[in-house]
C-alpha positions in Angstrom: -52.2 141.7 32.3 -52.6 145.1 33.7 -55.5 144.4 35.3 -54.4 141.2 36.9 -51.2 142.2 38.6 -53.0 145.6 39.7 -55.3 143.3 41.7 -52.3 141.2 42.9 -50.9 144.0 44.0 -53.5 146.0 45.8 -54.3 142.6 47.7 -50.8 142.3 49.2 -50.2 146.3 50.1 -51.0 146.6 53.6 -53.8 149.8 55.0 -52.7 152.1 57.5 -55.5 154.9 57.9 -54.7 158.7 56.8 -57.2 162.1 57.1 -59.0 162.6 53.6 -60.5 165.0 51.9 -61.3 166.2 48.4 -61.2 169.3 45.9 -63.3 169.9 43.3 -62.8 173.2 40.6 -64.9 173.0 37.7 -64.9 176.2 35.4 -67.9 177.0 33.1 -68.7 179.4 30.3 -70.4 181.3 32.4 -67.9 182.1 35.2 -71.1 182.6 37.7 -71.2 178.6 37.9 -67.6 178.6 39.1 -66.4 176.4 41.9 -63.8 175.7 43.9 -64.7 173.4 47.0 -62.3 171.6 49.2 -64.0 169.5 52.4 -63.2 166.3 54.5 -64.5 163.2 52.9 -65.8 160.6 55.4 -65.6 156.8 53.9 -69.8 156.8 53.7 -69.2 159.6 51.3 -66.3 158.3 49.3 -68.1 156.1 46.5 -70.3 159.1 46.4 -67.6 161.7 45.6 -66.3 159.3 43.3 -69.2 158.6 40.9 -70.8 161.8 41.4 -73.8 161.2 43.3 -75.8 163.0 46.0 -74.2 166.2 47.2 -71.2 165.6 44.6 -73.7 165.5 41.3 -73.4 167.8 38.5 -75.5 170.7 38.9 -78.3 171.9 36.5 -76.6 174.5 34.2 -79.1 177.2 32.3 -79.1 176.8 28.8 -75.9 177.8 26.6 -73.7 177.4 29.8 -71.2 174.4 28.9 -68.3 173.2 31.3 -65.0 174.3 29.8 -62.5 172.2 32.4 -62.2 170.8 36.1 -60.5 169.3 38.4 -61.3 166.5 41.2 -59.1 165.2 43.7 -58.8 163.0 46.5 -56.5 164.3 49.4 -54.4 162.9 52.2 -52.2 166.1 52.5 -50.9 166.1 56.1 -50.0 162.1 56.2 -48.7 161.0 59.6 -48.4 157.4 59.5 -44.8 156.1 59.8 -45.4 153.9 57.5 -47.4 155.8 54.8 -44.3 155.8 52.6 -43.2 152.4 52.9 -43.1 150.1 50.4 -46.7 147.8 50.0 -48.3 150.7 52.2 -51.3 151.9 50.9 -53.8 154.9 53.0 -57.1 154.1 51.9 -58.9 150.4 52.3 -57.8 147.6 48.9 -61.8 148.4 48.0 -61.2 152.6 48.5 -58.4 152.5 46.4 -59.5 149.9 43.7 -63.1 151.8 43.2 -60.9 155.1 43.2 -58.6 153.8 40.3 -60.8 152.4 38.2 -63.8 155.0 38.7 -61.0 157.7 38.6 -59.3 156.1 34.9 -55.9 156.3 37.3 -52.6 154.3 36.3 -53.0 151.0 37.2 -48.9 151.0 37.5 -49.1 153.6 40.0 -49.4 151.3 42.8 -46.2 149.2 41.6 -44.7 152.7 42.9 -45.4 152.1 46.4 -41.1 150.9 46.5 -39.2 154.0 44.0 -36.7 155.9 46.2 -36.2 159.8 45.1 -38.4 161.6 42.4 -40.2 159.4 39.9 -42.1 160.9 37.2 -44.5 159.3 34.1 -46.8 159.9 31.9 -48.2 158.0 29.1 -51.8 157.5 27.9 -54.3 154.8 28.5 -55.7 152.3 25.6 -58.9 153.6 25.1 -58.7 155.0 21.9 -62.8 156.7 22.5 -62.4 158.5 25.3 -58.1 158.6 25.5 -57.0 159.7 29.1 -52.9 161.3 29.5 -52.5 159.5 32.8 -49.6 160.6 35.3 -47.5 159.6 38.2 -45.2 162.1 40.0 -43.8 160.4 43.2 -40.9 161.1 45.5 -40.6 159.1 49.1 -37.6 159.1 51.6 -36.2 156.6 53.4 -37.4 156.1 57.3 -35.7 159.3 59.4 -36.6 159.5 63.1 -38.7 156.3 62.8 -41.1 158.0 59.8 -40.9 158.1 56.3 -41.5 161.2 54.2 -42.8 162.1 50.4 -45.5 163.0 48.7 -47.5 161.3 45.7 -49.8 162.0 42.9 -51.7 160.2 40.6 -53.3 162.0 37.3 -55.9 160.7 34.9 -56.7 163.9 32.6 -59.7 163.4 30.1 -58.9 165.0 26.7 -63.4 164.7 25.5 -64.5 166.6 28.8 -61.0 168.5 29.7 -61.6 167.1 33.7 -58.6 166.1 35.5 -58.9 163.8 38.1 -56.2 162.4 40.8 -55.5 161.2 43.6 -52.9 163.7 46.1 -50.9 162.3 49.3 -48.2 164.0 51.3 -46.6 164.6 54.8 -46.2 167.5 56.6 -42.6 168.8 55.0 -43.6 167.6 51.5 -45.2 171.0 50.5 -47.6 169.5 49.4 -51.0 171.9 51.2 -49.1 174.7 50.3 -48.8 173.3 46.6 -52.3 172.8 46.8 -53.0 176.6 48.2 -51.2 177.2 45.0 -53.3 174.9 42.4 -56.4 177.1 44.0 -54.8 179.7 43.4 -54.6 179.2 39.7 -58.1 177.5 39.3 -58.7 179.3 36.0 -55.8 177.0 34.3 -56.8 174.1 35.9 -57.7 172.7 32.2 -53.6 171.9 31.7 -52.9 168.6 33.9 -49.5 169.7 34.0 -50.2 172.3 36.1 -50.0 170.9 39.7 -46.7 168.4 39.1 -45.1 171.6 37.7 -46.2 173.6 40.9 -44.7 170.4 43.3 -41.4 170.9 41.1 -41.1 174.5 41.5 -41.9 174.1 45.7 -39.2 171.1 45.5 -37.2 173.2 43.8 -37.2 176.2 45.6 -34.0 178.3 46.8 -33.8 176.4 50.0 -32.0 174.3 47.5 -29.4 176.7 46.6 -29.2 177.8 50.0 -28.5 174.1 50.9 -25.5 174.5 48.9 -24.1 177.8 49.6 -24.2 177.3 53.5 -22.1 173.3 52.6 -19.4 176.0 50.8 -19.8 178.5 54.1 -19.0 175.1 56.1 -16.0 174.1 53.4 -14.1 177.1 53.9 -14.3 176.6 57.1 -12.9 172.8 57.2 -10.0 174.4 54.9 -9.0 177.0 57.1 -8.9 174.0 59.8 -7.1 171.7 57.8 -5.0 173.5 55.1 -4.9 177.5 56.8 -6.6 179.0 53.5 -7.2 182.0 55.0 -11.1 182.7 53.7 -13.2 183.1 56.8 -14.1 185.5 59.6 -11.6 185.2 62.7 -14.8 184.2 64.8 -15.5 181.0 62.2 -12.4 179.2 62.5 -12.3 175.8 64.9 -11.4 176.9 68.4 -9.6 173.6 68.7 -7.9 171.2 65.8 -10.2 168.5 66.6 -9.4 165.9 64.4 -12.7 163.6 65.2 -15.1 167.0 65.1 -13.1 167.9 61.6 -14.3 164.5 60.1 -17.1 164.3 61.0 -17.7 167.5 59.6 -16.3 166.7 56.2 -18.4 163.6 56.3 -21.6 166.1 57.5 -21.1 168.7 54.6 -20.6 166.0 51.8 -23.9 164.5 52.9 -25.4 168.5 52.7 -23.8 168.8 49.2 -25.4 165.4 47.9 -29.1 166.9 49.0 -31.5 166.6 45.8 -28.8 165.4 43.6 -29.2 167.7 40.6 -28.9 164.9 37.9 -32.0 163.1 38.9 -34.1 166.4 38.8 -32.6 166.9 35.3 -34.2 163.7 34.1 -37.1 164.4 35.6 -38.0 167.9 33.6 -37.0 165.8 30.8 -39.8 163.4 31.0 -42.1 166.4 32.5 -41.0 168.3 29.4 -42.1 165.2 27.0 -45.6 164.5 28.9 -46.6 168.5 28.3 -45.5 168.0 24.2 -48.3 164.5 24.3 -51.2 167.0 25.9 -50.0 169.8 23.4 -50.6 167.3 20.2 -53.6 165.6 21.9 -55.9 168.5 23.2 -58.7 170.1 21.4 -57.0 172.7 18.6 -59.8 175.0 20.3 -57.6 175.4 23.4 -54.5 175.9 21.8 -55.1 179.8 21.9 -55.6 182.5 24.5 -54.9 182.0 28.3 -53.8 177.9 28.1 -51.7 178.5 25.4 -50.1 181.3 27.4 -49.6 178.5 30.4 -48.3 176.3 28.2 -45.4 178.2 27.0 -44.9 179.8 30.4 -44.2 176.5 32.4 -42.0 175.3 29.3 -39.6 178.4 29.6 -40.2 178.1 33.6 -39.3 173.8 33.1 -36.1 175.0 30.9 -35.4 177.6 34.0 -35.1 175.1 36.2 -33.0 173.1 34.0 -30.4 175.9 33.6 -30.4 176.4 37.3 -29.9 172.4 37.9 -26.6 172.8 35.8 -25.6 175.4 37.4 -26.3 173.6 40.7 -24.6 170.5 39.6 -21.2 172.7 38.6 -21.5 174.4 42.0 -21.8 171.0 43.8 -18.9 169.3 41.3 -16.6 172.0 42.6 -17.6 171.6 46.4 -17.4 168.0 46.5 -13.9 167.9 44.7 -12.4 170.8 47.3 -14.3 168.2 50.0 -11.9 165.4 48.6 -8.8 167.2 48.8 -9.3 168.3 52.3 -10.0 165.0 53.0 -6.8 163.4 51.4 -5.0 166.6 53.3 -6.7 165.6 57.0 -5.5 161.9 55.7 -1.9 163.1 56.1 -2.2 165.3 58.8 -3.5 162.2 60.7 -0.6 159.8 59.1 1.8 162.4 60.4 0.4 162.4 64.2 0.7 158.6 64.0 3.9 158.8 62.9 5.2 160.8 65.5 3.0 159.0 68.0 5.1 156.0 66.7 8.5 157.8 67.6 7.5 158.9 71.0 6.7 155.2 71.5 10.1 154.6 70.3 11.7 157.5 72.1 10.2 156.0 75.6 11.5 152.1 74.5 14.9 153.7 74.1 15.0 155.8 77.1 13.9 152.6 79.0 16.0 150.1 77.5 18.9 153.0 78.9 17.4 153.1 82.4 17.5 149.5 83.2 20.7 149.5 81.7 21.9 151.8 84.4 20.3 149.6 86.6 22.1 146.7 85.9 25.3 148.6 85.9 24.5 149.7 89.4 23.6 146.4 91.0 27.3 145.3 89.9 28.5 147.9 91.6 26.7 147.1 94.5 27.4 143.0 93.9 31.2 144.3 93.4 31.4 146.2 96.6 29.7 143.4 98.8 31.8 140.6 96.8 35.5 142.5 96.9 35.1 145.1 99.2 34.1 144.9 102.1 37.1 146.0 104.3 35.8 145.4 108.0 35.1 141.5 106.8 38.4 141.5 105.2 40.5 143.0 107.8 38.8 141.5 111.0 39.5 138.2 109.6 43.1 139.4 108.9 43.8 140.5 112.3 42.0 138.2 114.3 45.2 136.0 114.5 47.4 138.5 116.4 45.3 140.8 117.9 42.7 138.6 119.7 44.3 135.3 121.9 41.5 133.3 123.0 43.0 130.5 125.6 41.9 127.4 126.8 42.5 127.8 130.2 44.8 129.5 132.7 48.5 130.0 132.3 49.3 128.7 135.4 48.2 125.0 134.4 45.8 124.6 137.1 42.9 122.8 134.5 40.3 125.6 135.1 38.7 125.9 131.0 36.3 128.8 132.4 38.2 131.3 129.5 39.5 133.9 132.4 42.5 133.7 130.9 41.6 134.9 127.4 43.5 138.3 126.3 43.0 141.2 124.1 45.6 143.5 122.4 46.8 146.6 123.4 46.7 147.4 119.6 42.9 146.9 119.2 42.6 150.4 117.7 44.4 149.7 115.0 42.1 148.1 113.2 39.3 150.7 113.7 41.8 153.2 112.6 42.7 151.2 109.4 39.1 150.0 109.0 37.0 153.3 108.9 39.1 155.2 106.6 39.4 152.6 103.8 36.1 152.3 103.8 35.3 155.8 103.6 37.4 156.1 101.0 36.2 153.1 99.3 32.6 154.5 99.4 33.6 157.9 98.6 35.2 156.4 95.7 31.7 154.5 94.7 29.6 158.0 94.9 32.4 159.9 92.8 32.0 157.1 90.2 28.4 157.3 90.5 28.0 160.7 90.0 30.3 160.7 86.7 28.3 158.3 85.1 25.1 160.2 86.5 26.7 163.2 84.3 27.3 160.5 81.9 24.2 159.6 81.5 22.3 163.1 81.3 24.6 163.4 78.6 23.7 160.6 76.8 19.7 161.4 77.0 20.6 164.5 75.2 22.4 163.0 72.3 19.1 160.5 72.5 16.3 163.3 72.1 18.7 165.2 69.6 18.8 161.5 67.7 15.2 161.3 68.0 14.5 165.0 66.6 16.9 164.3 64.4 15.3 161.1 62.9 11.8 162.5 63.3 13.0 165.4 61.2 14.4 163.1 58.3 10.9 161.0 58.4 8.3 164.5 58.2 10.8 165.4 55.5 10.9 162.4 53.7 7.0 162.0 53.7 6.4 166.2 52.6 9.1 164.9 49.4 7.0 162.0 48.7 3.3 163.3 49.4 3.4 167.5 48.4 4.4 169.6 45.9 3.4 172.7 47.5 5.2 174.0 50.5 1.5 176.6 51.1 -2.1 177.5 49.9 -3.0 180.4 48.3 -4.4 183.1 51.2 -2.7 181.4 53.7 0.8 184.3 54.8 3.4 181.6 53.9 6.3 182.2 51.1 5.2 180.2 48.0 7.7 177.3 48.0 10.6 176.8 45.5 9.1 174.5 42.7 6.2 177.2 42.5 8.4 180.0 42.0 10.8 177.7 39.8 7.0 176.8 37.6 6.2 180.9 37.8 9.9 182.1 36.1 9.2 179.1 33.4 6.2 179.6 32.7 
């Protein structure tokens, strides 16, 4: 079965290229036959490297010298593909990588990896009960960031009858992964524990960047609470110039994405399973190794696996806390923002009312003004009035001789009269009208008072309605306001 869908699935992963190369360490009895060689490998030299022929074959040891342990790996450290961690992406050609697994005794499962999100470790050993081989897989890809994906992959095989490990190694640029390897090289007397190098990725994937991570998302929550609540915890020059409310959540959004980074939990399982793969080499391997310098590695990367655990938790409690002082900010900035609205909403209201009052003084005035040209217009009024006895318009002459020219037509003596009746009243009726109009002009300022005290008033009642309903605390610790009643109230009781 295994070998079926290993084929299936080699067959429908698709090849992008990557830069090899390989390592080889072997230690012998006699340290003078020591190696440690790493080189490019070109594809004419791949099946080579692999089986061990030509420049890669064993070389002619003096009698008595015996190889103790090695290592040999294929490398695509510095992969640049975008698409070299995507899912059914493979680096090397379906016959590379086939002839590599099988020649290498590699997981077959390893390429049914190709999809895991975050770190992924396994180990468990192959069916060959002859030769038996602790195979491993220690994987961790990214989703796509800036059009590229990003991770870093290994694949173990380690041989318990000739102490070799062999693998396969493939990372990008901010994996770690060449200076993991500089590390491995490092150590190439202990290469005999396959443990070695996933413990080394772990320690580089768990370095204090890590806790750094975290410390500067707490630098950046103070911050946020001085914004939002005042908490009083920060340097004068790290407070918000403005209260952005936008810039504010985005930034709680920003820092709760910081405090998720290399969730804690998933780590924890990890040095689990890395804990339980190091306890099947422990039972498995020669009782001859199980003294001196190995035995010394072994303990030293269970208490350093165990470290790491302890640090997780410690992590995960510092994180808990940040995440739940995150939320209450949040729910805080929630109000703040209800609050706005709701006084957004009585401005809106504020401006309705002091409309609705302005065309009502509007309409009042065109009455006047319909009131005055309907009643009151006194020259109208009192030419028609004296047009009878002031004006006489006659047909024709007095003296009866038929000539209808008009010469004959007479005005009053008493013509002045009506201009002296007719200005006055109506200056004093349109003295009257601006008199009027400026009382109800006073009128009305007067009234838009009593409006914005009614709208302060009911604003007031609203903010104090929604503090009763919403807080229980009238300040935050640090922040230079009185505690408020119910504290001091919960202080005497308690």
């Amino acid at each position: 079965m295994d070998d079926y869908m290993f084929r299936s699935y080699v067959n429908s992963c698709k090849y992008v290229p990557e830069a090899t190369s390989y390592l080889e360490i072997f230690n012998y009895t006699d340290p003078e036959y020591n190696t440690d060689e790493e080189h490019p490998l070109t594809p004419d030299e791949f099946e080579n490297f692999l089986y061990r022929r030509g420049a890669f074959e064993p070389p002619k040891l003096r009698e008595g010298v015996k190889i103790r342990d090695g290592l040999r790996l294929v490398l695509q450290k510095n992969a640049k593909q975008p698409e070299t961690f995507t899912p059914n992406y493979i680096t090397l050609t379906p016959t590379e990588y086939e002839v590599m697994v099988r020649s290498m005794r590699l997981p077959f499962r390893a390429i049914e990896s190709t999809s895991v999100v975050g770190p992924f470790f396994w180990a468990a050993f192959d069916q060959d009960a002859h030769d038996p081989h602790l195979q491993i897989i220690f994987r961790k890809s990214d989703v796509r960031k800036k059009g590229k994906t990003r991770g870093w992959e290994i694949m173990l095989s380690h041989s318990f009858n000739t102490g070799i490990t062999t693998g396969y190694v493939k990372g990008t640029p901010s994996s770690d992964i060449e200076e993991s390897i500089h590390h491995l090289r490092a150590c190439a007397n202990q290469i005999a524990h396959p443990m070695l190098l996933p413990v080394i990725i772990l320690s580089h994937d768990l370095s204090a960047k890590t806790d750094q991570k975290q410390r500067d998302a707490r630098a950046w929550l103070r911050r946020l609470e001085n914004a939002v609540t005042m908490r009083n915890e920060i340097e004068e020059r790290e407070t918000y110039m403005d209260f952005d409310l936008d810039a504010i959540n985005r930034d709680l959004v920003e820092c709760h994405s910081q405090v998720l980074w290399k969730r804690p939990q998933a780590y924890q399982e990890i040095i689990k399973e890395m804990k339980e793969a190091m306890v099947k080499f422990h039972q498995t391997s020669r009782p001859e190794l199980h003294r001196g310098e190995l035995e010394a590695l072994h303990g030293s990367m269970e208490s350093r696996l165990d470290f790491y655990r302890i640090k997780l938790l410690g992590v995960e409690n510092y994180a808990h806390t940040t995440l739940e002082r995150l939320n209450i900010q949040r729910q805080a900035l929630y109000n703040i923002i209800a609050q706005k609205e709701s006084k957004l909403n009585l401005e809106m209201a504020a401006q309705q009312r002091r409309l609705a009052h302005a065309s009502k003084r509007d309409s009042t005035a065109m009455k006047t003004l319909s009131l005055l040209g309907a009643v009151f217009l006194p020259g109208t009024f009192l030419a028609s009035l004296f047009s009878m006895t002031f004006f006489d318009f006659n047909v024709g002459p007095s003296d009866g001789s038929g000539d209808s020219s008009g010469a004959g037509a007479q005005v009053s003596e008493y013509l002045w009269v009506y201009f002296v009746v007719t200005i006055p009243l109506t200056l004093v009726i349109v003295g009257s009208w601006w008199w009027m109009d400026k009382r109800r002009q006073r009128e009305y300022a007067a009234e838009d008072v009593e409006i914005e005290k009614g709208i302060d008033r009911m604003e007031s009642e609203i903010m104090a309605i929604m503090r009763k309903k919403t807080m229980n605390k009238a300040t935050t610790w640090n922040s230079g306001n009185p505690p408020s009643i119910s504290l001091l109230k919960k202080d005497k009781e308690g």
